[in-house]
C-alpha positions in Angstrom: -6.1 -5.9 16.3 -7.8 -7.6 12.8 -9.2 -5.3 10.7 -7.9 -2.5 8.7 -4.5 -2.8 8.2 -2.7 0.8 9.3 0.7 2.5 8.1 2.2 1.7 11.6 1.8 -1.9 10.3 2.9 -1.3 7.0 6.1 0.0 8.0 6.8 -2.7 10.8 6.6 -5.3 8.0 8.9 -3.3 5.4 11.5 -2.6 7.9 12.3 -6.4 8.7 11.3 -7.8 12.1 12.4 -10.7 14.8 10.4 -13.4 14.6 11.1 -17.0 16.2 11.9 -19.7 13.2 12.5 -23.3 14.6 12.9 -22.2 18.4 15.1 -19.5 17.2 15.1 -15.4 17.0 15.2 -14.6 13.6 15.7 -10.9 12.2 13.8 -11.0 8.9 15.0 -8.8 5.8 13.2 -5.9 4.8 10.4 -6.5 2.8 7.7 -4.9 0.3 4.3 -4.0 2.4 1.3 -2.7 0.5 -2.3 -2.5 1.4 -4.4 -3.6 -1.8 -8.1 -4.1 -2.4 -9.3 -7.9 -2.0 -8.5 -9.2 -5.7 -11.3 -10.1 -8.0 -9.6 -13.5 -9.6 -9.7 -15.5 -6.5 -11.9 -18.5 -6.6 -14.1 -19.1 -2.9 -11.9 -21.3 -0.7 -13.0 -24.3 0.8 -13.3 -24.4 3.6 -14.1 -20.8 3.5 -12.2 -18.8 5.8 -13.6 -17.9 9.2 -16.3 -14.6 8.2 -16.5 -12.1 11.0 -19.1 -9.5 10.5 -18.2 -6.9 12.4 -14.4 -6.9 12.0 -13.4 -5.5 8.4 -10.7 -7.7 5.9 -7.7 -6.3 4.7 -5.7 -7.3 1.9 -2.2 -7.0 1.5 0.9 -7.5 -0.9 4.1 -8.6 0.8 7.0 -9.3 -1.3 9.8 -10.9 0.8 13.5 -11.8 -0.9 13.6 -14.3 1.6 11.5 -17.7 2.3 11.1 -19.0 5.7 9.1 -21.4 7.3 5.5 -19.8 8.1 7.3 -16.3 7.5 3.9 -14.6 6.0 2.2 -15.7 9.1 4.4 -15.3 11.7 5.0 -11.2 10.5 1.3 -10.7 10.0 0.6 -12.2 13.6 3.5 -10.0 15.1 1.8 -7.0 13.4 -1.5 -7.6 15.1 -3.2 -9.0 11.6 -2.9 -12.4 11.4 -3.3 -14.0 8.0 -6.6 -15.3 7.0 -5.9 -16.5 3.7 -2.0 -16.6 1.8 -2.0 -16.4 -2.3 1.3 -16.2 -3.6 1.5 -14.9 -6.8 5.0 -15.3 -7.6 8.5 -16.7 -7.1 11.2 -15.0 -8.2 10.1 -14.2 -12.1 7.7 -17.6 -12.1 4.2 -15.7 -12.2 1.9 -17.8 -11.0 -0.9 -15.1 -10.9 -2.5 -16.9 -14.2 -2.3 -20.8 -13.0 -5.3 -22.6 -11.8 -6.1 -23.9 -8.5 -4.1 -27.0 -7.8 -2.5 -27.3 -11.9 1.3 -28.2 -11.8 3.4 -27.5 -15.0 6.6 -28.7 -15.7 10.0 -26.3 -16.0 12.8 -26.8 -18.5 16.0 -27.2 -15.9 17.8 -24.2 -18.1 14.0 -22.1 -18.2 14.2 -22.6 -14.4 18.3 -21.5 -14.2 17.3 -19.0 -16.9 14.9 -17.1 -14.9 16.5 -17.6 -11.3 19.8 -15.9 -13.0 21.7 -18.8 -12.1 24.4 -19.6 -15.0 
């Protein structure tokens, strides 16, 4: 089912779903699904990713309050629109949407409790 992602979709993702983490069910928590239009900062990836003519892109925003492993992917797949290409753009309130390819920088230890509200 790639291609234009639908509301149907949409509202599968947001609700929270049962996917299988580690060999296990897992219900996931609700989460934030929006369809966006392919953002204009991205640099090309390399290897690009697989380019399919026919079968239209869509782009998504998915903001989870929960981190599992391969979570993004495994929803996506479950939906019928596996993931092509994952950008996160934040955790938590780090923004990362300004940071470079591949650039690491450094976090005081109280910035870093600061901004995760852990006092």
């Amino acid at each position: 089912m790639e291609g234009e992602i639908n509301d149907k979709a949409l509202k599968e993702l947001e609700a929270g779903m049962t996917i299988k983490i580690d060999g296990k069910m897992y219900r996931t928590l609700p989460a934030k699904a929006v369809a966006i239009s392919e953002p204009d900062f991205l640099p090309e990836r390399n290897p690009p990713v697989r380019f399919r003519k026919q079968i239209p892109t869509s782009w998504l925003s998915l903001s989870l309050i929960e981190g599992k492993n391969r979570q993004v992917r495994k929803m996506t797949a479950a939906v019928g629109f596996p993931t092509l290409r994952l950008i996160r753009q934040s955790i938590h309130r780090f923004s990362l949407e300004k940071m470079e390819n591949g650039r690491v920088e450094e976090v005081a230890k109280l910035d870093f409790y600061n901004r995760l509200e852990l006092r």
